[in-house]
N, C-alpha and C positions, 0 to 999 in steps of 0.2 A: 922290279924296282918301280916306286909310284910316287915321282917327286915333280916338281912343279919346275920346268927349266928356264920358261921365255914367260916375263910380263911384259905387257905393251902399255907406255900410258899414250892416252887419245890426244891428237895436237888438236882434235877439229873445234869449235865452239857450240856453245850449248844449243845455238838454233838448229844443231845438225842432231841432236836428239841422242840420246844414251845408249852408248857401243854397248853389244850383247857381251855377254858373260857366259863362256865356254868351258864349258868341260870337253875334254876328249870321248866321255863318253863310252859308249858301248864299242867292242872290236868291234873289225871290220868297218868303219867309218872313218873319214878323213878330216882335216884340220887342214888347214893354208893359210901364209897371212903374207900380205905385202905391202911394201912400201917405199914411194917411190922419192927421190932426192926431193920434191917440192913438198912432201910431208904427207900428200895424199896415202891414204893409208885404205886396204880391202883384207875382207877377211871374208874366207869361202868354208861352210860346216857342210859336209856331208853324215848324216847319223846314220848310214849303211843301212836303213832300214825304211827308207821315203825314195819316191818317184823324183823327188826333186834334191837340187844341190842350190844353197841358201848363200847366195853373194852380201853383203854387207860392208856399205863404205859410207865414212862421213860425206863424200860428196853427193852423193844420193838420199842420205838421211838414215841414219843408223837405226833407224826404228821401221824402214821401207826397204825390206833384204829385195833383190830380185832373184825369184826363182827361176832357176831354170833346169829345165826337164834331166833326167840323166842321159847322156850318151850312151848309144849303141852300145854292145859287147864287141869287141873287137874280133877282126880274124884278119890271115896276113894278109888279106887282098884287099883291105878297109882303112889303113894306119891312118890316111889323110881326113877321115871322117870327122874327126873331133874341130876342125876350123871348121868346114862346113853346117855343123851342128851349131856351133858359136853363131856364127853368122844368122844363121836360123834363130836364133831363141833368148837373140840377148835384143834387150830395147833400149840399153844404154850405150853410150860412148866411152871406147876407152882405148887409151893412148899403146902405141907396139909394145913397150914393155910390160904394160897391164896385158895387156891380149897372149904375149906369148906367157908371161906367170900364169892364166887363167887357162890357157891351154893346156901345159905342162900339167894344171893340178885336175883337167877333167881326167885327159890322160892316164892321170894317177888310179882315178877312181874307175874309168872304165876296164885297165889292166888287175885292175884287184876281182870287178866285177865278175872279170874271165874266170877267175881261179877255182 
């Protein structure tokens, strides 16, 4: 099946520059998008096939993703890596809920990595 499920329209304004336009892309790559009760809105593209994973949010400016490196491959003695790694590689500010979303979705990426 190859149907289009979730649109997001953008609350930010135009000085925050023009949200990217995603495809899911190739397997093996990830999608995440969030957004928080004040309208703050992030969206994270991994294309499974780049050293990096592509953060993008109006309050940053939707045309300035921050990259940041991919996370380790995990194994069971590592699970707590992926905050450590955050902490390491992000140069913006963002609130618990943003932090554990963005967690949750390196997470994501680093447990598919394993596979």
């Amino acid at each position: 099946m190859n149907e289009t499920f979730q649109t997001v329209k953008n609350v930010h304004n135009a000085s925050c520059g023009k949200p990217p336009k995603v495809n899911t892309g190739p397997a093996g790559g990830y999608t995440g998008y969030f957004e928080n009760p004040y309208g703050e809105q992030w969206l994270l593209r991994w294309l499974g096939t780049e050293d990096v994973v592509h953060l993008y949010g109006g309050d940053i400016g939707w045309d300035n993703p921050q990259n940041i490196p991919l996370p380790p491959i995990p194994t069971q003695d590592n699970l707590g890596f992926v905050t450590e790694h955050l902490q390491e590689s992000l140069t913006i500010l963002l609130n618990q809920p943003e932090q554990l979303w963005l967690a949750g979705c390196m997470m994501a990426i680093a447990m598919r990595r394993r596979m």
